[in-house]
C-alpha positions as CSV (number, residue, x, y, z in Angstrom):
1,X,-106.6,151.6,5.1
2,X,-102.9,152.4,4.0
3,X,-103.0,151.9,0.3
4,X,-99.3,151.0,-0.8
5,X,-97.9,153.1,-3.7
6,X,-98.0,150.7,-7.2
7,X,-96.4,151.4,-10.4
8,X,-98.4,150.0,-13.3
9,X,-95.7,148.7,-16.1
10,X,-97.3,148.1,-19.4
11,X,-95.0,147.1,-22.7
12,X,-96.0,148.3,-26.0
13,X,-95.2,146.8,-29.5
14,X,-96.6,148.0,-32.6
15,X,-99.9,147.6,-30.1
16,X,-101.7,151.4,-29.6
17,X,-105.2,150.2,-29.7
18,X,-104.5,147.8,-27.7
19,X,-102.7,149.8,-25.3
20,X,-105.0,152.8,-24.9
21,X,-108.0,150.2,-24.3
22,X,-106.0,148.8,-21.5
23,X,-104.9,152.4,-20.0
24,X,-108.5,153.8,-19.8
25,X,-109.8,150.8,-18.1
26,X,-106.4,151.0,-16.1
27,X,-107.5,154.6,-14.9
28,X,-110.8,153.5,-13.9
29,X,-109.5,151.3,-11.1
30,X,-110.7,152.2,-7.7
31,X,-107.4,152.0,-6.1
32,X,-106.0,155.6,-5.0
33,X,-102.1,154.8,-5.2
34,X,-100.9,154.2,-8.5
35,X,-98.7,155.1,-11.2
36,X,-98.7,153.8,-14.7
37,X,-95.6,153.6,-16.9
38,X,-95.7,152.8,-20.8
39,X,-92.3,151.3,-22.0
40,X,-92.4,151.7,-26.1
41,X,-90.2,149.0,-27.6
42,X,-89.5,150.9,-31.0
43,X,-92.7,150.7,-32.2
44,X,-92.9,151.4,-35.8
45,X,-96.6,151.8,-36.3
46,X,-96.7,155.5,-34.8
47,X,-97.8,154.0,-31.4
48,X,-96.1,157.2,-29.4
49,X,-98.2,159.3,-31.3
50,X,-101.5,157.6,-31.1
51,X,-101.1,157.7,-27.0
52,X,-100.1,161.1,-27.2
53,X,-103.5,162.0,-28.9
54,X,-105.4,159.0,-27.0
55,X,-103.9,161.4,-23.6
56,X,-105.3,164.6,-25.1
57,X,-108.9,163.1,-25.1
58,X,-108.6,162.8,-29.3
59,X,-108.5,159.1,-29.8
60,X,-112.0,157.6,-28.6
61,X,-112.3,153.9,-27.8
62,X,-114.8,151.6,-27.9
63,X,-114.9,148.2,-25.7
64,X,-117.6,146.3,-24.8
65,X,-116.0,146.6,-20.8
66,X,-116.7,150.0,-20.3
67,X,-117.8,153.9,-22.1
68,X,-114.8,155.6,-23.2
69,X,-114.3,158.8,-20.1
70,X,-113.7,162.4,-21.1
71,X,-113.7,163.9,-17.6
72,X,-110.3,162.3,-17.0
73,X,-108.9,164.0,-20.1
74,X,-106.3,165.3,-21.1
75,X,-103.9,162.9,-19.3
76,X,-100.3,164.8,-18.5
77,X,-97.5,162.6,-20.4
78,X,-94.0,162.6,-18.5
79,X,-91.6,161.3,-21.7
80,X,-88.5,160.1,-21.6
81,X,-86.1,158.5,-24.5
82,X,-83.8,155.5,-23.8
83,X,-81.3,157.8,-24.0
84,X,-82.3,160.7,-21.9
85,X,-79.9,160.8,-18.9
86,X,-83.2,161.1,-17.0
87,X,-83.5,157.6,-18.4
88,X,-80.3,156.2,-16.6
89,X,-80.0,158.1,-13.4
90,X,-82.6,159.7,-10.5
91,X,-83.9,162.7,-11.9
92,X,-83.1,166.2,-10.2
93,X,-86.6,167.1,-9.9
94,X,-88.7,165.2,-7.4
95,X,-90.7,162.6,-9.4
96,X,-92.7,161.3,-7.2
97,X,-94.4,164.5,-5.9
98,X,-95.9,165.2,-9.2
99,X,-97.1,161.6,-10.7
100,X,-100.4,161.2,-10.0
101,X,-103.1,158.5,-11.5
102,X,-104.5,161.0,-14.1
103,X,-100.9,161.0,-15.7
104,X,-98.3,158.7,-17.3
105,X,-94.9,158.2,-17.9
106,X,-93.7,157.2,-21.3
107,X,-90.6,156.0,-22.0
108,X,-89.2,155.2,-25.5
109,X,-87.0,152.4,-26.0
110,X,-84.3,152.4,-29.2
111,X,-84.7,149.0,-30.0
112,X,-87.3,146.2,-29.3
113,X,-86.3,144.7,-26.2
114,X,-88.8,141.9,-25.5
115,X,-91.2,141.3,-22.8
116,X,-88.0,140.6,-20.5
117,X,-85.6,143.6,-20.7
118,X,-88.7,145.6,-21.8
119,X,-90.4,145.5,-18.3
120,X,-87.3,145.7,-16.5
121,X,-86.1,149.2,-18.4
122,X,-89.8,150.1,-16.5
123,X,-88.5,148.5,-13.3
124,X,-84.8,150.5,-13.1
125,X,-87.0,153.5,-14.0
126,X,-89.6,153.0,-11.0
127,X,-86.9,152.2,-8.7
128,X,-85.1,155.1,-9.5
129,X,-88.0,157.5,-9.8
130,X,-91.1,156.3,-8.3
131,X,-89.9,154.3,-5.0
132,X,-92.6,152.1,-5.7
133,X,-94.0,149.6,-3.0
134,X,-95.1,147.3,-5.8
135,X,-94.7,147.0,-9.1
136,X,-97.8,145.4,-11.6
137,X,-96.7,144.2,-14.8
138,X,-99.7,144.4,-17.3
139,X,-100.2,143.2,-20.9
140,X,-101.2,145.4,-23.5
141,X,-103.7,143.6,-24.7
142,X,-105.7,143.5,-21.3
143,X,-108.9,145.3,-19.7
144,X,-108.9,145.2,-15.8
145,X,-111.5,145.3,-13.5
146,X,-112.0,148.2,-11.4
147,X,-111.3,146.4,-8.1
148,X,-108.5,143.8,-9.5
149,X,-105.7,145.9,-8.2
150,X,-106.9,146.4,-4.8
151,X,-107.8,142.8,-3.9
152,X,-104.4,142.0,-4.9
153,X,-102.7,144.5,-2.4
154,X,-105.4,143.5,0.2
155,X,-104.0,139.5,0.0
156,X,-100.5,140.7,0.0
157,X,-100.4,142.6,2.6
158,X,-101.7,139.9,5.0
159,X,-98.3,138.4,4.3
160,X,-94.8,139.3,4.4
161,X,-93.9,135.9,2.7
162,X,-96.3,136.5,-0.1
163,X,-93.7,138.0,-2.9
164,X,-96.2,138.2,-5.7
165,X,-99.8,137.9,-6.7
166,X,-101.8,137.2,-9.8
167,X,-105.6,137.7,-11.0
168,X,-108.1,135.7,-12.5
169,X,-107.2,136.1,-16.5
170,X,-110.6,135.6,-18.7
171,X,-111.1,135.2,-22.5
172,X,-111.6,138.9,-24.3
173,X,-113.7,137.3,-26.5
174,X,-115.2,134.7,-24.2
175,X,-115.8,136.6,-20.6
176,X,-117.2,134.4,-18.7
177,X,-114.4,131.4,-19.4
178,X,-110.9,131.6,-17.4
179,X,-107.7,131.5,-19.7
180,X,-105.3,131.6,-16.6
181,X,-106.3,130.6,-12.8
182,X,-102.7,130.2,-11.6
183,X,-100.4,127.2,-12.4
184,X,-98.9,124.3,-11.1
185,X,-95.7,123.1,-12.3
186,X,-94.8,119.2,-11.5
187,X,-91.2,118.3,-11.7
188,X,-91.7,114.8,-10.7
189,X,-93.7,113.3,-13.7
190,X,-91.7,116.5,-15.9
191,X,-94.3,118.7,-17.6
192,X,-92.3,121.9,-17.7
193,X,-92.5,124.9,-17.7
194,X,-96.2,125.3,-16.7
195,X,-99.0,123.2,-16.1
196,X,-102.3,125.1,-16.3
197,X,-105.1,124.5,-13.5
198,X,-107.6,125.0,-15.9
199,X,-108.8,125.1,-19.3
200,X,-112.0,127.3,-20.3
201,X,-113.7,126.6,-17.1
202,X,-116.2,128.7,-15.6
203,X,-114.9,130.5,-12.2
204,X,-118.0,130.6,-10.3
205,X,-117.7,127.5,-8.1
206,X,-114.6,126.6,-8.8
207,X,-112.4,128.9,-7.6
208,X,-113.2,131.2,-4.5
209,X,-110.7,132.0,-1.8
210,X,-107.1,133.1,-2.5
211,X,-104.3,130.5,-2.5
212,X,-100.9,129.7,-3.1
213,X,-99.5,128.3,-6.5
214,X,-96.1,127.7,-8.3
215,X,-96.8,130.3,-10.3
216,X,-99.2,132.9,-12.0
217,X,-99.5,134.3,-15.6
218,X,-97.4,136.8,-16.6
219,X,-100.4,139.0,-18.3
220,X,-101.1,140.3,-14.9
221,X,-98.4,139.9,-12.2
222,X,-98.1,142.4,-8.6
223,X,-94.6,141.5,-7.3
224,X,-93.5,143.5,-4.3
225,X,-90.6,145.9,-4.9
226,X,-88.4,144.2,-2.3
227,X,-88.7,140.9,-3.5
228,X,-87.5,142.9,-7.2
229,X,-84.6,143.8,-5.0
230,X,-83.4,140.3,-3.6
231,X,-84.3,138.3,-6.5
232,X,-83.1,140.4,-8.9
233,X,-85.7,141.3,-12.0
234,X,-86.9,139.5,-15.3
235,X,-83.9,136.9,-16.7
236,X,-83.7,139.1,-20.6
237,X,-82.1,135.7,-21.8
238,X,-86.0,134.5,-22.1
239,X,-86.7,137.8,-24.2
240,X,-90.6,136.5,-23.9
241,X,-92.4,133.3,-22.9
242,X,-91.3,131.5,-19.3
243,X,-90.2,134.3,-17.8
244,X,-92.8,134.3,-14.9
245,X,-92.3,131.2,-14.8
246,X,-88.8,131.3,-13.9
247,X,-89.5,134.5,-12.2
248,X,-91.7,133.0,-9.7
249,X,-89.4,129.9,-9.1
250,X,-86.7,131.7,-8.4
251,X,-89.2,133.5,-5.6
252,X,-90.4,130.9,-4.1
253,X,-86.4,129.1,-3.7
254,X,-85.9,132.6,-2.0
255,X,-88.8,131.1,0.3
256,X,-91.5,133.1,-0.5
257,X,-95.0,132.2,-1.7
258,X,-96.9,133.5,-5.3
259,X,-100.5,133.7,-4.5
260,X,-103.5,133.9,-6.7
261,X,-106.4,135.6,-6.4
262,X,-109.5,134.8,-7.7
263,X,-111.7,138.4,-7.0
264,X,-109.4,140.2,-8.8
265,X,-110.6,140.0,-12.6
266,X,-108.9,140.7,-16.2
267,X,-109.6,139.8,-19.4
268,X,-106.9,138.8,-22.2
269,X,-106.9,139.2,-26.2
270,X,-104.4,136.5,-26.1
271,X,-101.3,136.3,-28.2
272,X,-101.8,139.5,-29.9
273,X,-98.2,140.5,-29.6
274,X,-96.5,137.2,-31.3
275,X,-99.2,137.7,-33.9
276,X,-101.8,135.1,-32.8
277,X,-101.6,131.2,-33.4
278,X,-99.1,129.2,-32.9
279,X,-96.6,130.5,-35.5
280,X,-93.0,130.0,-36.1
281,X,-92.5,133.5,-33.9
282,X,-94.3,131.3,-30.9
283,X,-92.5,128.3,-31.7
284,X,-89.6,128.9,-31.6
285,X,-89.4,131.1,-28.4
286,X,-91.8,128.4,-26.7
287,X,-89.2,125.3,-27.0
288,X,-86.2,127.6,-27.0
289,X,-87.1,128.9,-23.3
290,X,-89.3,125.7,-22.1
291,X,-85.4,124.0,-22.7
292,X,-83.8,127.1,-21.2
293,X,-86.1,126.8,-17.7
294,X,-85.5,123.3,-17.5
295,X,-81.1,124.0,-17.9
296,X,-81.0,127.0,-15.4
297,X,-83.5,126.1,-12.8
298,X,-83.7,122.2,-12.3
299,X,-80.8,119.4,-12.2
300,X,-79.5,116.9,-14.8
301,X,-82.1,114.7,-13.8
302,X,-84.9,116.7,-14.6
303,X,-83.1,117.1,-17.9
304,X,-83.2,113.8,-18.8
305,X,-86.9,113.0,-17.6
306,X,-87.9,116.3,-19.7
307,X,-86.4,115.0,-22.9
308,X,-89.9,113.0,-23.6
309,X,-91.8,116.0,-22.6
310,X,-90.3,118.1,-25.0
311,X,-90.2,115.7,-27.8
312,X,-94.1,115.3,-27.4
313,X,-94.1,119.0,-27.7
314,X,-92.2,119.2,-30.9
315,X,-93.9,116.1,-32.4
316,X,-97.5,117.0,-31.7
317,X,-96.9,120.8,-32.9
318,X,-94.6,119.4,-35.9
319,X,-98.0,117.2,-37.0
320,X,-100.3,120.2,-36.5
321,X,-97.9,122.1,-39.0
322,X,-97.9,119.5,-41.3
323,X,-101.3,119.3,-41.8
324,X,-101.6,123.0,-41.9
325,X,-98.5,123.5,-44.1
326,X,-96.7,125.8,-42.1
327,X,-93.3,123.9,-42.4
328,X,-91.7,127.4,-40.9
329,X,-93.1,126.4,-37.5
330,X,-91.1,123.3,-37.6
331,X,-88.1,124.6,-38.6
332,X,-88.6,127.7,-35.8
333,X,-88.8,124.4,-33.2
334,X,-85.7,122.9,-34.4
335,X,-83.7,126.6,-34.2
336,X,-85.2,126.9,-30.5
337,X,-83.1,123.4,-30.0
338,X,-80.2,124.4,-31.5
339,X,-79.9,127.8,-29.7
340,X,-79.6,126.1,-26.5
341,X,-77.0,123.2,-27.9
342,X,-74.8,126.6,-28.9
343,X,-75.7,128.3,-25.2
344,X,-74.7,125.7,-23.1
């Protein structure tokens, strides 16, 4: 079997345990072809360092998904600054004859970028460097299954239509209950940006054979490197939340198909990078960018019949707040309006 070269983007954020329990489950995967890439967005809680030792074999983790590995220590880290001209052109020196599964590439960002213009620093960097076939963008705050990656590339490839591909997400905490199976998004009765397919359902008999959906969870998402190229990369106007979304619509108006996978497993900490909850962080990026999709991807119509949508929204998260006095959320909802009245 030809195994397609991957380049594994994971964004960091003031996130290091996180991150190294999602790198050694990463570098248990049974798939031969594979590169990972850490993009740091200016962490300040001495992330860098803590993968630097976790690399050397000096940082041990425990997870109830797998033994911590010292035969595949020390890890080689490749590091590069935002502002390393190895950064922002191809590098002399051959890359891609030297990066191998048992070593990472770590670039530092000089500001926090967002989810957005985070992963796509990773993408010009993979492009440039790597000549990638696809490219997985991973959360953080994720542990993979050893065979996730390869079931994805096996559905792909039966395909050339098939742009991008998406896993089975699970609860961290609850493994055996789906967070994310794909979604659905209905622009006739207006429920935008995404309408889940599920909601703490058990996967055995519910979901078994690949198929295609409007769109898969951006925790876990394999997009092939020349759909990157036609479509263009992550819209950084989102900075975080919708961005798949928007992503994946955009792919399938180029007419190409998102397809999710059942087989291929993850499980997801959920929210740990907005801080958890819905918070005034959450709010406001939520309605800001659910009113965004709606302006950039869908006519005046849609507009109009999303208006009740999005007042539902804001009304039933406005209650919750109330009740739970956090008038900040409330306030972060109405700024998410306004930003888009002032961005028209």
């Amino acid at each position: 079997m030809k195994y397609p070269r991957v380049s594994i983007i994971i964004l960091n954020w003031n996130g290091w345990r996180d991150t190294i329990e999602c790198l050694e489950s990463v570098y248990k995967i049974n798939y031969p072809s594979y590169d990972v890439i850490v993009v740091d967005n200016n962490s300040k809680d001495d992330s860098i360092e803590k993968i630097k030792e976790y690399a050397k074999g000096n940082v041990k983790i425990k997870s109830k998904f797998f033994n911590f590995d010292t035969m595949n220590k020390p890890i080689k880290i490749i590091e590069f600054s935002k502002t390393d001209k190895a950064f922002e052109k191809k590098q002399d020196e051959n890359v891609e004859n030297y990066i191998n599964k048992l070593e990472l590439v770590l670039l530092r960002n000089d500001d926090n970028y967002g989810f957005a213009e985070g992963n796509n620093i990773g993408i010009k960097y993979s492009l440039e460097n790597l000549h990638p076939d696809y490219m997985l963008f991973l959360n953080n705050d994720t542990v993979v299954e050893e065979q996730f990656l390869k079931e994805m590339i096996t559905w792909t490839e039966t395909d050339e239509k098939i742009a991008a591909a998406g896993p089975t997400i699970y609860y961290y905490d609850e493994p055996e209950k789906i967070s994310s199976a794909g979604s659905n998004m209905e622009y006739k009765i207006i429920n935008i940006p995404k309408k889940k397919r599920n909601k703490k359902i058990k996967l055995k008999h519910e979901y078994s054979q690949a198929e295609a959906v409007s769109c898969v969870d951006g925790t876990a998402l394999l997009v092939k490197k020349e759909v990157i190229e036609k479509v263009g990369a992550f819209d950084p106007d989102y900075f975080m939340y919708c961005e798949e979304e928007d992503w994946c619509f955009r792919m399938k108006k180029e007419g190409f198909k998102v397809l999710f996978v059942p087989k291929a497993k993850i499980w997801h900490k959920i929210a740990t990078s907005s801080g958890g909850g819905f918070n005034s962080f959450l709010a406001y990026y939520k309605t800001r960018n659910k009113i965004l999709f709606v302006r950039k991807n869908l006519s005046k119509y849609h507009m109009v019949t999303f208006i009740p949508s999005i007042t539902g929204f804001i009304l039933f998260h406005s209650m919750e707040a109330i009740y739970e006095k956090k008038y900040e959320v409330i306030n972060a909802m109405i700024k998410g309006v306004i930003w888009n009245l002032k961005n028209r």
